[in-house]
N, C-alpha and C positions, 0 to 999 in steps of 0.2 A: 336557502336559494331564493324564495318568494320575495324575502326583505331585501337580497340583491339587485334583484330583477326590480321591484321597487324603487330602492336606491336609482337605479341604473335610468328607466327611465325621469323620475324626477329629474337628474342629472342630466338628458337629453331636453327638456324643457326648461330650465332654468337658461343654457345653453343657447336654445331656438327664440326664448326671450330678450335675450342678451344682442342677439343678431338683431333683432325686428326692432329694438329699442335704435340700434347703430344704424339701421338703416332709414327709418323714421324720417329726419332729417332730409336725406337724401330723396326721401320719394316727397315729400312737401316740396324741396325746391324743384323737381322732377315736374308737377305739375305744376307750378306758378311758369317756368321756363317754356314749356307747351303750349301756353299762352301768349305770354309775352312776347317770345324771338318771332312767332309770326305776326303779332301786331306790328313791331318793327319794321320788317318787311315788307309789309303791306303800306306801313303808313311811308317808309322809305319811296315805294312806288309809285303810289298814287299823290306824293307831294302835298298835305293839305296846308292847311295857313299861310298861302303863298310860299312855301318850301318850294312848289314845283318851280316855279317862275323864279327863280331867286337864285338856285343850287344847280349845281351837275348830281349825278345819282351818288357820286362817293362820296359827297357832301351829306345831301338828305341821308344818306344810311350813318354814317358818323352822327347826324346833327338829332338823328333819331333815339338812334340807338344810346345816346346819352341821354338825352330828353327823360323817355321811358323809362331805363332802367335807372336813374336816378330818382323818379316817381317814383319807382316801386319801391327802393329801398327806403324811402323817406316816408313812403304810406305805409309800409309794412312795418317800421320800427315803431308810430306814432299808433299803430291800430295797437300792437302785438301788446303794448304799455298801457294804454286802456281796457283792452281787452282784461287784463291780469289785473285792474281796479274793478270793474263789474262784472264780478261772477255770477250773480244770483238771479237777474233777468231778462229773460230775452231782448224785449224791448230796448233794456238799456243797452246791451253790448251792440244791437243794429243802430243805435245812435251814437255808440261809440265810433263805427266803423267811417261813420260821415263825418265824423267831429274827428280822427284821426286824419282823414283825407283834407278835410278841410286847416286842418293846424299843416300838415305837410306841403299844400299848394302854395302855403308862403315863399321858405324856398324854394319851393317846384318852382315860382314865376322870376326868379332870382335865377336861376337857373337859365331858365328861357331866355333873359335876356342875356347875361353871357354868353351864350351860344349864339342868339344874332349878331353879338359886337364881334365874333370870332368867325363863322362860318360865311355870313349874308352880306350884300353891300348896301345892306337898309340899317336904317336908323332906328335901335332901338325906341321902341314908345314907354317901356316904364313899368313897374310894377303893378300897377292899377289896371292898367291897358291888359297884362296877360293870365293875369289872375282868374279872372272866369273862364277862360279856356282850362287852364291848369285843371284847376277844381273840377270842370266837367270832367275830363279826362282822369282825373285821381279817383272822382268818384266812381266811374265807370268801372276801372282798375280794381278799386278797394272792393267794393259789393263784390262784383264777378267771382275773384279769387276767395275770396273770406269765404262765399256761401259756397265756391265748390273745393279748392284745397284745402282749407282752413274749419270742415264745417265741425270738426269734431271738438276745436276750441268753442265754440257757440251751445253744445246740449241739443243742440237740434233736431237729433235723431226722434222724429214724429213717433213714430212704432214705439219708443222705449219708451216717449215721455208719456201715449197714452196707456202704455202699462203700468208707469210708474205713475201716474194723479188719481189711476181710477183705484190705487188702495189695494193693488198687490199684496202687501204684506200679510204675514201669517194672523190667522185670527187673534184680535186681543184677546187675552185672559179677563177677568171679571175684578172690577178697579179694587186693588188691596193698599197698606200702605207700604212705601218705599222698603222697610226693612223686611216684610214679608214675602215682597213681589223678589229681592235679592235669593232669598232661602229659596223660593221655587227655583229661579233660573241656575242655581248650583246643584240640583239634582240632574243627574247623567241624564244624555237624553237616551231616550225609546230605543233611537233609529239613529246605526252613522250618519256622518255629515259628509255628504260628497265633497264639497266644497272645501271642508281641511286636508283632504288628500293632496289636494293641490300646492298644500304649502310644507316649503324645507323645511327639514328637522332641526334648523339652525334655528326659528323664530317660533318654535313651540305651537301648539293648537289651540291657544287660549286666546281664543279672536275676540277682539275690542270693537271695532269695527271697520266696515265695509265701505269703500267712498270711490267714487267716479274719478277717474284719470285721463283724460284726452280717450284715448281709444282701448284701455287698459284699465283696471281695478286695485285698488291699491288694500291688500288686505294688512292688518294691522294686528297684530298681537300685543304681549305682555312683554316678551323677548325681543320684536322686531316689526321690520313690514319686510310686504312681498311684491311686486307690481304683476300683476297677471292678462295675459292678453288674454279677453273675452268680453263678453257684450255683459253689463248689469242686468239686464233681468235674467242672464243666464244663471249668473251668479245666485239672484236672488232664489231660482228653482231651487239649488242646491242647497241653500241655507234652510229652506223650510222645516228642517228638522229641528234644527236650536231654536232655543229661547229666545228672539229677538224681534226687532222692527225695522221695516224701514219708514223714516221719519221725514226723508226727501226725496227729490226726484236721483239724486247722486251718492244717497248716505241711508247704510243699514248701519244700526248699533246693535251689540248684543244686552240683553237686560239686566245681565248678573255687574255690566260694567259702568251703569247709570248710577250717578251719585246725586245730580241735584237736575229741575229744570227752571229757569227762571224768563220773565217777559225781558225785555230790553227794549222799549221804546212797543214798537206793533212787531216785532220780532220775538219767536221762544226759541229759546237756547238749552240745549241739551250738556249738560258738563258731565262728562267721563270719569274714571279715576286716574288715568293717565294724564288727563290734564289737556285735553280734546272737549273743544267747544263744536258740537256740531248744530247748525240751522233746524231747525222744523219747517214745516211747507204747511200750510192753510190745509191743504188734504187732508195731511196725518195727526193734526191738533185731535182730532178727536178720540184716536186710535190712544195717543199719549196721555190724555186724560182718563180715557179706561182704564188705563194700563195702572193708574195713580200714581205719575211720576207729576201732575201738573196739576 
């Protein structure tokens, strides 16, 4: 009856994951839309760049409401594409967000003029001519939404990342070498792992490692993964029982499943036996050299 009851919940959250994944989408464009449809309106009303003087109201809301929402789409594909080229630092992805807006302004101001040759009895001026306005306005757009709908594509979460630099992880063991540090992490631990309870019987309990997913954790086995709605250093409490580390601000590894670590240029690279290359963070170099993986 316990292993039903088990079953049965598992079964209810696998379920409620299922949901929150399908809806996901749905609440992102939920708040970019909460922004935008009243920027619309507002700029509808108040007429700026000579719109007022130029248009009747059902012009400026048409002449807007393209304007904008074609901004958006054009900065949001051009961010979302960079975004998924710099993962690793902060810095870059806030300059991706400006380098996205500013690649999108091109045809944002291509844009702009068709709509004056279509809506206004003024004489378009030109690509050159509306491109800084563009740009203002994309950029505005692009920051705004990124850092409030978007922020979970960014790591930005301050509270985890200062949980996660200041070296969370379970104390290292005392540096042996690789083949012996393996023999330890295959002996059973102490104390269950909260944290495998969480995962279906379909993908076994033989966790690889642990890695950051937008607002989700993506647990990894020998048999499968799992995507788990919860915060990472939630995660991390619960893993304190197993043999492992974490090695980034986004990536626990287990230690019985480290094969090799190599430099890469000012980079250390963690390789797996699955065949998973995961980062090291400047934090955890040291943690990894106790450990005698480095």
């Amino acid at each position: 009856m316990n292993g039903f009851m088990h079953f049965t919940k598992r079964e209810r959250h696998t379920q409620q994951r299922q949901k929150d994944e399908n809806r996901q989408p749905v609440k992102i464009l939920a708040k970019h839309l909460a922004f935008i449809v009243p920027l619309i309106l507002l700029f509808a009303y108040m007429g700026p760049f000579g719109t007022l003087e130029h248009m009747d109201t059902a012009s400026r809301l048409i002449y807007w409401a393209v304007a904008i929402l074609g901004g958006w789409i054009l900065c949001y594909g051009s961010i979302l594409i960079l975004l998924a080229i710099v993962r690793e630092k902060l810095w870059l992805q806030l300059l991706a967000i400006g380098a996205g807006a500013a690649i999108a302004a091109i045809p944002g101001a291509f844009l702009i003029d068709l709509l004056e040759k279509k809506l206004t009895d003024r004489e378009p001026l030109g690509l050159a001519y509306y491109y800084p306005d563009v740009l203002a306005v994309a950029l505005v757009l692009s920051y705004f939404l990124t850092l409030t709908a978007e922020r979970g594509r960014l790591q930005i979460h301050r509270r985890e990342d200062a949980t996660h630099d200041g070296a969370t992880a379970s104390p290292p063991s005392a540096n042996v070498p690789m083949p012996e540090m393996k023999q330890e992490a295959a002996s059973p631990a102490s104390q269950p792992c909260p944290f495998l309870r969480r995962l279906p019987a379909r993908i076994g309990d033989d966790l690889v490692h642990v890695s950051v997913e937008d607002h989700y954790v993506c647990a990894v086995t020998t048999a499968g993964r799992e995507m788990i709605l919860m915060r990472f250093r939630d995660a991390l409490a619960e893993l304190e029982t197993l043999d492992g580390l974490q090695v980034h601000r986004s990536h626990w590894v287990a230690a019985s499943h480290v094969t090799a670590a190599r430099k890469e240029g000012s980079r250390i690279i963690l390789f797996l036996d699955n065949g998973a290359r995961i980062p090291v963070s400047r934090a955890y170099r040291a943690a990894i050299r106790q450990r005698g993986w480095l």
